[in-house]
C-alpha positions as CSV (number, residue, x, y, z in Angstrom):
1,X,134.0,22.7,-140.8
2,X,135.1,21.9,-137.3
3,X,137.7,24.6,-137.5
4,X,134.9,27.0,-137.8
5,X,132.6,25.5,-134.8
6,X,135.7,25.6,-132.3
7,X,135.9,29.0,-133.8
8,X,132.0,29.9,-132.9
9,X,132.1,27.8,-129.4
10,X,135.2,30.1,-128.8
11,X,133.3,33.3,-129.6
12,X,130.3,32.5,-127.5
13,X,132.6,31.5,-123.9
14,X,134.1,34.9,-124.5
15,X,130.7,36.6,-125.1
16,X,129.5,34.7,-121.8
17,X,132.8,36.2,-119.5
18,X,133.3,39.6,-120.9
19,X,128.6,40.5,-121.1
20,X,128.9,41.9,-124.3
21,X,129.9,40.0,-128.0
22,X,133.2,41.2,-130.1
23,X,130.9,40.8,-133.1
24,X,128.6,43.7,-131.8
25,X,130.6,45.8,-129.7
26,X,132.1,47.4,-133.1
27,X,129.1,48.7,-134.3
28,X,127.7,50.1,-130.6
29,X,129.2,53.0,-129.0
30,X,129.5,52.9,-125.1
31,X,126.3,54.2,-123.8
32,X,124.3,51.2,-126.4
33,X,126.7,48.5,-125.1
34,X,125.4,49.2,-121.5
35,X,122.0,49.1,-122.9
36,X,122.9,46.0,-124.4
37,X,123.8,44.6,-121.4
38,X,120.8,45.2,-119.9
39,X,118.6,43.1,-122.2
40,X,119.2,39.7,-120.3
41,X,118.6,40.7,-116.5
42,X,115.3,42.7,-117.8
43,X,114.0,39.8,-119.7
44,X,115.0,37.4,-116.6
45,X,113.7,39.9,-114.0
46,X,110.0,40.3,-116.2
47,X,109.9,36.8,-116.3
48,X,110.7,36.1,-113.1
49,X,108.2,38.7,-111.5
50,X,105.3,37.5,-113.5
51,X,105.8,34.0,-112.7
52,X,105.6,34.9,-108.6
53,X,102.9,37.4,-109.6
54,X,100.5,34.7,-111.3
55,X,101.3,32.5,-108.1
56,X,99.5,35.3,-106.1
57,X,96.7,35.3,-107.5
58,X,93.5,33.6,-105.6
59,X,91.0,33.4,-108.5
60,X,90.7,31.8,-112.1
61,X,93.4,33.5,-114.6
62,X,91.7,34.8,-117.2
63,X,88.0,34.3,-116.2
64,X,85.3,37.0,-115.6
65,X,84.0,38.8,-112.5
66,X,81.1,35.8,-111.6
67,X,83.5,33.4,-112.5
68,X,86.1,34.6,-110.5
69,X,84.5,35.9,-107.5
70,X,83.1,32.0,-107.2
71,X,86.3,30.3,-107.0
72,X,87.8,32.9,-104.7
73,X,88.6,31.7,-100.5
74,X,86.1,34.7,-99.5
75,X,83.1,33.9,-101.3
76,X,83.6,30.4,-99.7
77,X,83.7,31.7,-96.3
78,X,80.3,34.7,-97.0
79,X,78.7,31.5,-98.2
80,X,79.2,29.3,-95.5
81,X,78.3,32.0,-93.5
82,X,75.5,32.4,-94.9
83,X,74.4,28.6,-94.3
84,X,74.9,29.1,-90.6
85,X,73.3,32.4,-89.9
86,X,70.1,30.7,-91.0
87,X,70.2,27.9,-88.3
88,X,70.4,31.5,-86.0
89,X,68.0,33.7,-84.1
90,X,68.4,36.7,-86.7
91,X,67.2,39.1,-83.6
92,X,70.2,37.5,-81.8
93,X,73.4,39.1,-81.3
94,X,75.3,36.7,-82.8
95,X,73.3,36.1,-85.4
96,X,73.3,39.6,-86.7
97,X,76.9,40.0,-86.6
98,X,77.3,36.3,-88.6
99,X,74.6,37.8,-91.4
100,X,76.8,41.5,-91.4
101,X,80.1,39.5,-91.3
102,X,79.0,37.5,-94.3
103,X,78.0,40.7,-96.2
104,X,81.3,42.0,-95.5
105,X,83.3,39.0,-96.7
106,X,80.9,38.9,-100.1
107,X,81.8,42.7,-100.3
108,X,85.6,42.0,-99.8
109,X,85.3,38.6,-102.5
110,X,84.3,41.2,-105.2
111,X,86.8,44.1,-104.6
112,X,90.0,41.2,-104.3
113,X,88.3,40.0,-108.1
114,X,88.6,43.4,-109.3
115,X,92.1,44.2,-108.1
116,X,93.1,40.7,-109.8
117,X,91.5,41.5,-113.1
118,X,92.7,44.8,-112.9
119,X,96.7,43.8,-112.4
120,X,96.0,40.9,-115.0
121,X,95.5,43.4,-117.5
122,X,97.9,46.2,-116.2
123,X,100.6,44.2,-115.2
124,X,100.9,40.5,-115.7
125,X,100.0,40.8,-119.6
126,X,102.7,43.3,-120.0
127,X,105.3,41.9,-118.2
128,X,105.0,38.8,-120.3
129,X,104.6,40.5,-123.6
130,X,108.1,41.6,-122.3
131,X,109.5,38.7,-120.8
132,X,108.2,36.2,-124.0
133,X,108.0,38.9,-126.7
134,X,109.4,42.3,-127.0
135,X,112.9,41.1,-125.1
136,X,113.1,38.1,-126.9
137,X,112.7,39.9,-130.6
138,X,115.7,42.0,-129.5
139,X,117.5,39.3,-128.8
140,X,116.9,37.5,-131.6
141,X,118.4,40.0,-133.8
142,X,121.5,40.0,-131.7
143,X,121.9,36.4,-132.2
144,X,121.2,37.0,-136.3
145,X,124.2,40.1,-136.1
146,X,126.6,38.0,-134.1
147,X,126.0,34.9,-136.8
148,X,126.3,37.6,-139.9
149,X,129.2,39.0,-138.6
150,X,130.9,36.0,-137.6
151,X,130.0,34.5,-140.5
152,X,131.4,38.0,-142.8
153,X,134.8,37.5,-140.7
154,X,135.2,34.3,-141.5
155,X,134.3,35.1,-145.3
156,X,136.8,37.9,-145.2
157,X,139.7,35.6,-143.9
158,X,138.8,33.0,-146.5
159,X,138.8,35.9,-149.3
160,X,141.8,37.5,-147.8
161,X,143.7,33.3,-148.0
162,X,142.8,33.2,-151.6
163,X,143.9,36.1,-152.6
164,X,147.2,35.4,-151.0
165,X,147.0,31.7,-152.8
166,X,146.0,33.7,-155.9
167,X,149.6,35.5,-155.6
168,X,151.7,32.4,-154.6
169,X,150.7,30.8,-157.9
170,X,151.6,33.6,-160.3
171,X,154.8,33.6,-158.6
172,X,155.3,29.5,-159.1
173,X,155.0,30.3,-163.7
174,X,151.6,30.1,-163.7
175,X,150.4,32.4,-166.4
176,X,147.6,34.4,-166.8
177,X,146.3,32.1,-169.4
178,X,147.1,28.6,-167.3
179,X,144.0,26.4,-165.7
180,X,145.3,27.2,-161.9
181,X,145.4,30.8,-162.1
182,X,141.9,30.9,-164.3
183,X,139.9,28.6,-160.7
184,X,141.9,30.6,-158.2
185,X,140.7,34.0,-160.1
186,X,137.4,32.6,-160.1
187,X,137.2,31.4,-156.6
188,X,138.5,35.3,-155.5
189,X,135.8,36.9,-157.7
190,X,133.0,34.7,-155.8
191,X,134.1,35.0,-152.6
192,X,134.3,38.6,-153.2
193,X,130.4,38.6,-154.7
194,X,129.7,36.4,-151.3
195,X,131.7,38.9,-149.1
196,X,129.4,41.8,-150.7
197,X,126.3,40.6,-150.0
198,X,127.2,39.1,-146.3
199,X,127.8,42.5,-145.7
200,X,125.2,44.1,-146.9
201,X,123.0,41.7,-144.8
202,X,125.3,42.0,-141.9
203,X,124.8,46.0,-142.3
204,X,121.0,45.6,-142.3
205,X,120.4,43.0,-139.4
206,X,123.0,45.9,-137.6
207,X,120.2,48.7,-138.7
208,X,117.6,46.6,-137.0
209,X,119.6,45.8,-134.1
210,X,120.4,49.7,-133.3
211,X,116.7,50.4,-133.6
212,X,115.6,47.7,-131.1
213,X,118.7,49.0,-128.6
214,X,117.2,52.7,-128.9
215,X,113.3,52.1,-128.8
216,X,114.4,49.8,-126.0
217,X,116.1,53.0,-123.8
218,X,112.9,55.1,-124.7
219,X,110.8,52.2,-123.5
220,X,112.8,51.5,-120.1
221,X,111.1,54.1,-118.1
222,X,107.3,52.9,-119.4
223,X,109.1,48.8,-118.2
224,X,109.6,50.4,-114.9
225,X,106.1,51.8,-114.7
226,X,104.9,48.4,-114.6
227,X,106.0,47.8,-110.9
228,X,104.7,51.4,-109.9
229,X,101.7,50.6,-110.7
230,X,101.9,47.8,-109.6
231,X,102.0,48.9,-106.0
232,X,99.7,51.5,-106.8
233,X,97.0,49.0,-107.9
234,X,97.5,47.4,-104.6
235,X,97.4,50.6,-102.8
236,X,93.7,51.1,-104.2
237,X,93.2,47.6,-103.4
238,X,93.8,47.9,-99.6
239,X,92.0,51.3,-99.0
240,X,88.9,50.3,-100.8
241,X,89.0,47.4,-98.2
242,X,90.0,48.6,-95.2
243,X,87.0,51.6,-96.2
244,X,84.4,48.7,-96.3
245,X,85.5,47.1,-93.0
246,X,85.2,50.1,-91.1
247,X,81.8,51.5,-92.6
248,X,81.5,47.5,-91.7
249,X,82.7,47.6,-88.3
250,X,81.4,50.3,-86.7
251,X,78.3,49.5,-87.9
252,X,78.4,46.1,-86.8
253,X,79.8,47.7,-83.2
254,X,76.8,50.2,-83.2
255,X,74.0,47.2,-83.7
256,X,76.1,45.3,-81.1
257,X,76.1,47.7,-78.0
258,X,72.5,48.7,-78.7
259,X,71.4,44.8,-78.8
260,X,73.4,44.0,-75.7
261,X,73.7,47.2,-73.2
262,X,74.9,44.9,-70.2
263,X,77.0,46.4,-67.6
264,X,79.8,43.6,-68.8
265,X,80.3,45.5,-71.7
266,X,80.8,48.5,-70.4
267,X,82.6,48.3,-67.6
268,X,86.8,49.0,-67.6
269,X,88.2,45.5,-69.3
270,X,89.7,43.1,-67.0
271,X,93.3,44.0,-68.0
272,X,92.6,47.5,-66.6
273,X,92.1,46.1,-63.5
274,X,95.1,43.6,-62.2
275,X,98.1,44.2,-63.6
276,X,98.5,47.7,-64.7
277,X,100.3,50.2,-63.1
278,X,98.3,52.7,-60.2
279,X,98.3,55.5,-62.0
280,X,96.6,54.2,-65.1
281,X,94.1,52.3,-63.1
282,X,92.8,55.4,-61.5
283,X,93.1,57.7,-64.3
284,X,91.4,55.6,-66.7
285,X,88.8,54.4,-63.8
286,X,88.5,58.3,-62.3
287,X,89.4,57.1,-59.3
288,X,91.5,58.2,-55.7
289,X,91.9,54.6,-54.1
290,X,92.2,51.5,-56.3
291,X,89.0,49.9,-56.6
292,X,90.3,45.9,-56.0
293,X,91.7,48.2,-52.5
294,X,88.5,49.8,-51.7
295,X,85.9,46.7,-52.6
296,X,88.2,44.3,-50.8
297,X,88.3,46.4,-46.9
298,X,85.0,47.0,-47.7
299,X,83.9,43.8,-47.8
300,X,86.6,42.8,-45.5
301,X,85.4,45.2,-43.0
302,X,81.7,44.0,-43.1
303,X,82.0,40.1,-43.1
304,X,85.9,39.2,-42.5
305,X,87.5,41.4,-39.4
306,X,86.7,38.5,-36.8
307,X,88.3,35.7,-39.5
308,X,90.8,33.6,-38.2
309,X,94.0,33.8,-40.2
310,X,93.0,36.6,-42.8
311,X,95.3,36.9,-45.6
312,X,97.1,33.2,-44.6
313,X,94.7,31.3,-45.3
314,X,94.5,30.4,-49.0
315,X,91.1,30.6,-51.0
316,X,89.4,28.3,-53.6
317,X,91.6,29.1,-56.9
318,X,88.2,28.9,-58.7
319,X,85.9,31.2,-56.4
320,X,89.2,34.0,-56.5
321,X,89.3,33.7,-60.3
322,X,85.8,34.5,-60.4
323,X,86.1,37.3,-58.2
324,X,89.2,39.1,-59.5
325,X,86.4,38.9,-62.9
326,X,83.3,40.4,-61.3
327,X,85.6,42.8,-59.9
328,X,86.4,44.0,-63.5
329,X,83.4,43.9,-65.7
330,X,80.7,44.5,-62.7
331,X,82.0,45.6,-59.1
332,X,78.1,46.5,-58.2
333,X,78.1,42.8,-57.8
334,X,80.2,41.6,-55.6
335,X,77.8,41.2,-52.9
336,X,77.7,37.5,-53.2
337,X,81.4,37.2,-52.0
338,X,81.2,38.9,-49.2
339,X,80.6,35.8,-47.1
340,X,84.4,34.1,-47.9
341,X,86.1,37.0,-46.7
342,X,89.6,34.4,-47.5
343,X,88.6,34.8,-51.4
344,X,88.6,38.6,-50.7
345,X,91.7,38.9,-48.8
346,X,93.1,36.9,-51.5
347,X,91.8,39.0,-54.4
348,X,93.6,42.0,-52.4
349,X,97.0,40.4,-52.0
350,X,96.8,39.0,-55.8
351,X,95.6,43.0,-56.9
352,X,99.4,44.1,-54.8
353,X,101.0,41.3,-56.0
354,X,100.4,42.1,-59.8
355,X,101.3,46.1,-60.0
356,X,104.4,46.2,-62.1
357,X,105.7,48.3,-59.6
358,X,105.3,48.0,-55.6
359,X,103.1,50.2,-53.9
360,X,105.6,51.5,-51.7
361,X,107.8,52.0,-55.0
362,X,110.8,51.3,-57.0
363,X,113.0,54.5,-56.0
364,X,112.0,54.6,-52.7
365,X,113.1,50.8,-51.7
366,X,116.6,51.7,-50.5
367,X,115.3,54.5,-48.6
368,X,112.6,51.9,-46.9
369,X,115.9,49.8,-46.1
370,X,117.6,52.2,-44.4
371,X,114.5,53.5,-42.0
372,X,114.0,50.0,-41.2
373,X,117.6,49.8,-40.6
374,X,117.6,52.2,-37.7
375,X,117.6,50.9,-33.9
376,X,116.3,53.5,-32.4
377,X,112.3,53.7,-32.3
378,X,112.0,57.7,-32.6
379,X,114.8,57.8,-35.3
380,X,112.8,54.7,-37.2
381,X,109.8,56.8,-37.2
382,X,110.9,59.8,-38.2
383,X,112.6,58.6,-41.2
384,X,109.4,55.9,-42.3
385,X,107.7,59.5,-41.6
386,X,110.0,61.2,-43.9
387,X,109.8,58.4,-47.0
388,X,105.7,58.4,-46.4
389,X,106.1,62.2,-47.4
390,X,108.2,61.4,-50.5
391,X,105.6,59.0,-52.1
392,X,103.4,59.9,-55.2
393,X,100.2,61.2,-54.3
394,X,98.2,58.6,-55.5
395,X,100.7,55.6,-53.9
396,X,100.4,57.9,-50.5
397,X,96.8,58.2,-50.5
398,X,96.6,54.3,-51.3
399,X,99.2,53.2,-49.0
400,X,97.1,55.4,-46.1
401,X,93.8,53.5,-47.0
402,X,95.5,50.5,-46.5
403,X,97.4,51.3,-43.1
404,X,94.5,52.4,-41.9
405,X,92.4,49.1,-42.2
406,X,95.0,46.7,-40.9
407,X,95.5,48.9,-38.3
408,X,92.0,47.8,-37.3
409,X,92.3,44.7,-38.4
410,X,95.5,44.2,-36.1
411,X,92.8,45.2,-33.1
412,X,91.2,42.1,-33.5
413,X,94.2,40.2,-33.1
414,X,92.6,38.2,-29.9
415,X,90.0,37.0,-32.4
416,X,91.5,36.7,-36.0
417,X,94.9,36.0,-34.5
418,X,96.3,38.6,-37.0
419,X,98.5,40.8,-35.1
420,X,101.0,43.8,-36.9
421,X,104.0,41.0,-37.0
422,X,102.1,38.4,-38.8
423,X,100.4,40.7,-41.3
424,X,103.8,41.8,-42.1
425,X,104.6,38.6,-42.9
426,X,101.9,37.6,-45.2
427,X,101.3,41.2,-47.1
428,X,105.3,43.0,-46.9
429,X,106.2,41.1,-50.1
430,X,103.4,41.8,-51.6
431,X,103.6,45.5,-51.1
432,X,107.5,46.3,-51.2
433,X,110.0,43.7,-53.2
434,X,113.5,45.1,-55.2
435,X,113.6,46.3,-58.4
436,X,114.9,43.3,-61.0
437,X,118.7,43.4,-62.0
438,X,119.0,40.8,-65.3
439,X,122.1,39.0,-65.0
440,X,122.8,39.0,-61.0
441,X,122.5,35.3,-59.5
442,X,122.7,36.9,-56.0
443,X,119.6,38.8,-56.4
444,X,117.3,36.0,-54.6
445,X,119.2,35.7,-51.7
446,X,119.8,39.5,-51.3
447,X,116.1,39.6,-51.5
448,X,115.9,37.4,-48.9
449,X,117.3,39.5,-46.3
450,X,116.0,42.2,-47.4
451,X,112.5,41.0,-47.3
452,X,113.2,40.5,-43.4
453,X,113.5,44.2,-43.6
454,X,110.2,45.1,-45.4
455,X,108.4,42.8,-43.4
456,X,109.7,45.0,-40.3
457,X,108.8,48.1,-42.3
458,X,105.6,47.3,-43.2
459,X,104.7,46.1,-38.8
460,X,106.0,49.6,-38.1
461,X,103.5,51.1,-40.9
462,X,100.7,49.0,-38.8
463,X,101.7,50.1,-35.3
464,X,102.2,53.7,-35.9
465,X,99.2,54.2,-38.6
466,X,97.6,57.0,-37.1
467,X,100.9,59.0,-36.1
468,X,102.3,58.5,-40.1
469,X,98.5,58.4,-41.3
470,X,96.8,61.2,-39.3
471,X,92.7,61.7,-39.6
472,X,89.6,59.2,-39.6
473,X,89.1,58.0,-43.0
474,X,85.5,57.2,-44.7
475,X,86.6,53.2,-46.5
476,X,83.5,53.6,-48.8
477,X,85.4,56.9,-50.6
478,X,83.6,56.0,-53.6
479,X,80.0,55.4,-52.1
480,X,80.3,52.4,-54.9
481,X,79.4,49.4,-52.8
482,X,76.4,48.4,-50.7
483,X,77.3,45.7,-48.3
484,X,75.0,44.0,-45.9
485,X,75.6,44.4,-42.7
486,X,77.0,40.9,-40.6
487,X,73.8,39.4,-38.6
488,X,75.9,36.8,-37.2
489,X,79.0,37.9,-36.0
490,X,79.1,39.0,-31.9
491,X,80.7,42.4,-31.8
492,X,82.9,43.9,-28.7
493,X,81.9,47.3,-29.6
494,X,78.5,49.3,-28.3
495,X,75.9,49.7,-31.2
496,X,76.5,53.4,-31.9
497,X,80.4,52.2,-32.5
498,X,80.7,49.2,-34.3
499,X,82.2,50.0,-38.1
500,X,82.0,53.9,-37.6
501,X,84.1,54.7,-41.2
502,X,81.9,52.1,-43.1
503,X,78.6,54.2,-43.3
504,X,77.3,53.1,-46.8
505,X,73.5,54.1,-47.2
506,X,72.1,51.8,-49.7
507,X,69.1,52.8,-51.6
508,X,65.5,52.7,-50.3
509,X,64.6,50.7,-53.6
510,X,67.2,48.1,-52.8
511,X,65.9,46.0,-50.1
512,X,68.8,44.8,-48.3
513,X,69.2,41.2,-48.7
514,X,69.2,38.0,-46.1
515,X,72.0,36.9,-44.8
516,X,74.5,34.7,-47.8
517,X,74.9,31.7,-47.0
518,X,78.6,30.2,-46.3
519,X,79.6,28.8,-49.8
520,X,80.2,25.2,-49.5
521,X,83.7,25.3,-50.8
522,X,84.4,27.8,-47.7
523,X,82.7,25.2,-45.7
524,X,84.6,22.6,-46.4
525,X,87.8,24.1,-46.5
526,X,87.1,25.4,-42.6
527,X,86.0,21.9,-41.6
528,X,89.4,20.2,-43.1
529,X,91.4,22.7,-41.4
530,X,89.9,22.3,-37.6
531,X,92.8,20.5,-36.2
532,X,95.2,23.1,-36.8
533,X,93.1,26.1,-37.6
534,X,89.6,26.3,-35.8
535,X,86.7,27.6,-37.5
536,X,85.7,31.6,-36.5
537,X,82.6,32.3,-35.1
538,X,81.6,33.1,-39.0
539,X,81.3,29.8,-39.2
540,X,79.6,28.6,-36.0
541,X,76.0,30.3,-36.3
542,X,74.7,29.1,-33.5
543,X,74.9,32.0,-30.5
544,X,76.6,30.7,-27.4
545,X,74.5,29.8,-24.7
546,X,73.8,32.1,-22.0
547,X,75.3,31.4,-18.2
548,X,77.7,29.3,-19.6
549,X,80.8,31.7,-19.2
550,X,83.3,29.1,-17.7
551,X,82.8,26.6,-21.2
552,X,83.1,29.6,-23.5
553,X,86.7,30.6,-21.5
554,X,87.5,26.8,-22.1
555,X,87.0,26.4,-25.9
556,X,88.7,29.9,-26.4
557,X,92.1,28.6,-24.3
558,X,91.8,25.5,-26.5
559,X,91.4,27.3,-30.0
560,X,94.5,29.7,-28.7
561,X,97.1,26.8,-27.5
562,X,96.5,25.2,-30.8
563,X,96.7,28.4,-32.9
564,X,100.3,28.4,-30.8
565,X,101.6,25.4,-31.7
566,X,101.3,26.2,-35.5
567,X,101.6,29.6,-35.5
568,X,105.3,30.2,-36.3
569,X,105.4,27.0,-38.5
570,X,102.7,28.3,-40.7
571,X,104.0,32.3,-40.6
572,X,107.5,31.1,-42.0
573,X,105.7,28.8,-44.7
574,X,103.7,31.6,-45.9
575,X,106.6,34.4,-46.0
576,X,108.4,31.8,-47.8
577,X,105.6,31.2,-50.3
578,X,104.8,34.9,-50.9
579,X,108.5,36.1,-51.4
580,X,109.3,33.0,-53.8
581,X,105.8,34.0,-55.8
582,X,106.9,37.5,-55.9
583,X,110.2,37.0,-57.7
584,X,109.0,34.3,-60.0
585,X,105.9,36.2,-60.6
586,X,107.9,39.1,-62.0
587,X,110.4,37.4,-63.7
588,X,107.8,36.1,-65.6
589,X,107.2,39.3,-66.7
């Protein structure tokens, strides 16, 4: 008996290495032994499948559409939707998307419980009438052949041992007539009736096997259907979806802009704004000169020419973030800013700052180096005159707007203190900086020096503006902004000359506005600088008293000599600032 268990446990380990059984393999030809060895990987890979397949599933298996829509995550979220849209103005904005959002999700509840009852009974029932049925009866009456069989071997060897016993005992005298030779005939005539009918069971079972191996092949291609369908189910699944959310959405979109038409919401986005390059900015706005350009020397020009330090000083982080947004969603209004012309300068150095590439550009940076390399004055111009002629029309035509107001700025320079050198300094990095090599440590202090060159560059652009930018210009191109005109500030030009190119007629409905008054943060900030910086006449309202020219001499003297003693100390502080800011700025990029 144990003899024929070692003999079984032997059978099965060499079933297990070889994927196929000795006891079958003779009845199979070679095309139904690799079907054969399919049977196990299917029945795994069915099983398998529906078992991640049920995980998927969000609702209750096996429950019916009301059932199942109620247990499913959307309903939950339409319904608590539907709790808070109540607590809503329903002629609100918000509460009329919250009441069409909730449909939506109700809407989407109902199609996910469809697509689940719909693979439940398309794909997860047959998988597992193939992983815990069909598969399983094959297999089963592979395991009953490979017993028969094993079983008729082992029959046949003990038949085949008797007969030979049978032999041996004739040969030893033992008659036909004796007691030994009668049992061992016997026991050969049973085993032989036992051997007959083994076989004949071991030839049926083998019949049933072969059928299951053949309806098995015919039935592989429908077992492989149930993953195209699958996919097809979800296909449907998605597209009736995505359908409702779009009939959803631009519905929802429609209702939206028609409840709320504010200029907000239909202005250019604020990433269209800072931080895109030129060329997309004014395609997308319609434009010739950048609007942050334009509205900023507009602005500038109106309240901020007389400003003392213009683009050094720094502006309220809060007031220039709120700016830089106006500027985006509403630039009609910007009106309100005009009085802290330091928020404005600052808004036009962060708009240059941000353009992934310079305004003065990329490809033409060496050829910038090299004009500002020359010595000789007439040679230096000629060649910044030749690289002006071999910018993009759209950075030339910006570039001249620019040039053009700090030229006048610059003739201020008694006043505001700005002269071409210092706004170099502050504005060349912000205008002209390398193009970024990854991987080269010596980048920053190549940059370095070279920044020393594009500060020289960009005082040359200032000097010689109207011999490199020929022709008056009009700053209010667009006819966009309506600025009040300064009340306050004591102008060295006659009436019929004072702001010539800043003609902007404002509409006779618009009444224009009394003078804004200085924000306090602007205030403040004036008052905590005095010792090194003294307030402009922006900020001293009072008109100087007539026949007192000798004081007036006096306190201008006193603002100059300390303007003096800081003056390069500050400069160097703030070229270092603005070429450190550049770099990081763009690596961060």
């Amino acid at each position: 008996m144990m003899k024929r268990q070692l003999h079984r446990m032997r059978q099965l380990a060499h079933t297990g290495s070889l994927g196929r059984t000795p006891e079958t393999a003779e009845f199979l030809g070679e095309d139904l032994q690799q079907v054969e060895q399919r049977l196990e990987p299917a029945k795994r890979a069915a099983h398998n499948v529906h078992k991640r397949l049920q995980a998927c599933l969000q609702g209750q298996s096996g429950a019916d559409m009301d059932k199942r829509v109620k247990k499913l995550p959307l309903m939950a979220l339409s319904t608590t939707m539907a709790e808070s849209f109540k607590e809503l103005d329903p002629d609100s904005s918000m509460g009329k998307a919250l009441e069409m959002s909730c449909a939506i999700q109700n809407q989407l509840a109902r199609i996910l419980a469809e697509f689940e009852m719909t693979l439940e009974r398309d794909v997860l029932q047959p998988l597992s009438r193939l992983s815990e049925e069909e598969l399983p009866a094959i297999l089963k009456h592979k395991k009953s052949l490979q017993k028969l069989v094993s079983d008729w071997n082992t029959l046949k060897s003990r038949l085949s041992q008797a007969a030979k016993n049978s032999g041996s005992s004739q040969g030893l005298g033992g008659g036909p007539g004796s007691y030994s030779h009668t049992t061992t005939a016997n026991k050969v005539e049973t085993l032989k009736e036992e051997e007959e009918e083994l076989k004949r069971k071991v030839e049926q079972c083998k019949d049933e096997y072969l059928a299951d191996l053949y309806h098995f092949t015919t039935k592989e291609d429908t077992y492989a259907n149930y993953f195209i369908h699958l996919m097809e189910i979800q296909a449907d699944y998605h597209r009736k979806s995505l359908s409702s959310l779009d009939t959803a959405l631009a519905e929802l979109r429609e209702n939206h802009s028609q409840a709320d038409p504010s200029p907000s919401m239909t202005a250019a986005p604020f990433s269209r704004v800072y931080g895109v390059s030129l060329g997309t900015h004014l395609q997308e706005l319609g434009r010739d000169i950048a609007l942050p350009i334009e509205a900023c020397v507009v602005m500038l020009l109106s309240e901020g020419m007389k400003e003392e330090g213009l683009f050094r000083l720094a502006a309220g982080a809060s007031v220039l973030k709120r700016l830089k947004q106006t500027m985006a969603l509403d630039p009609r209004s910007l009106q309100e800013f005009c009085s802290d012309p330091h928020a404005v300068a600052g808004a036009l150095k962060s708009y240059l700052r941000e353009l992934p590439e310079p305004l003065m550009t990329f490809d033409l940076y060496d050829d910038w180096m090299r004009a500002a390399s020359l010595k000789e004055p007439g040679a230096r111009l000629e060649a910044l005159q030749e690289v002006c002629s071999r910018l993009p029309r759209e950075n030339f035509s910006n570039l001249r707007y620019l040039m053009k107001f700090l030229a006048q700025l610059a003739e201020e320079q008694e006043v505001n203190r700005m002269t071409p050198s210092n706004i170099a300094i502050v504005l060349g990095p912000n205008l002209l900086w390398p193009p970024e090599k990854e991987g080269d440590p010596a980048q920053l202090d190549a940059a370095s020096v070279s920044s020393i060159q594009v500060v020289g560059v960009v005082e040359a652009l200032i000097q010689n503006a109207d011999t490199l930018f020929p022709g008056d210009i009009n700053f209010n191109v667009s006819g966009l902004f309506s600025v009040p005109a300064p009340q306050d500030k004591v102008s060295d030009r006659p009436a019929s000359e004072e702001l010539p190119a800043v003609a902007m007629p404002t509409p006779a409905v618009v009444p224009s506005p009394a003078p804004t008054p200085v924000p306090v943060a602007a205030k403040e900030r004036a008052e905590s600088e005095t010792p090194l910086r003294p307030a402009s006449p922006k900020f001293s309202r009072s008109p100087p008293e007539a026949g007192a020219p000798a004081e007036d001499t006096a306190r201008k003297r006193s603002q100059g000599s300390r303007w003096k003693e800081g003056e390069a100390h500050l400069l160097l502080q703030d070229f270092n600032f603005s070429l450190a800011n550049i770099f990081f700025c763009k690596a961060g990029k």
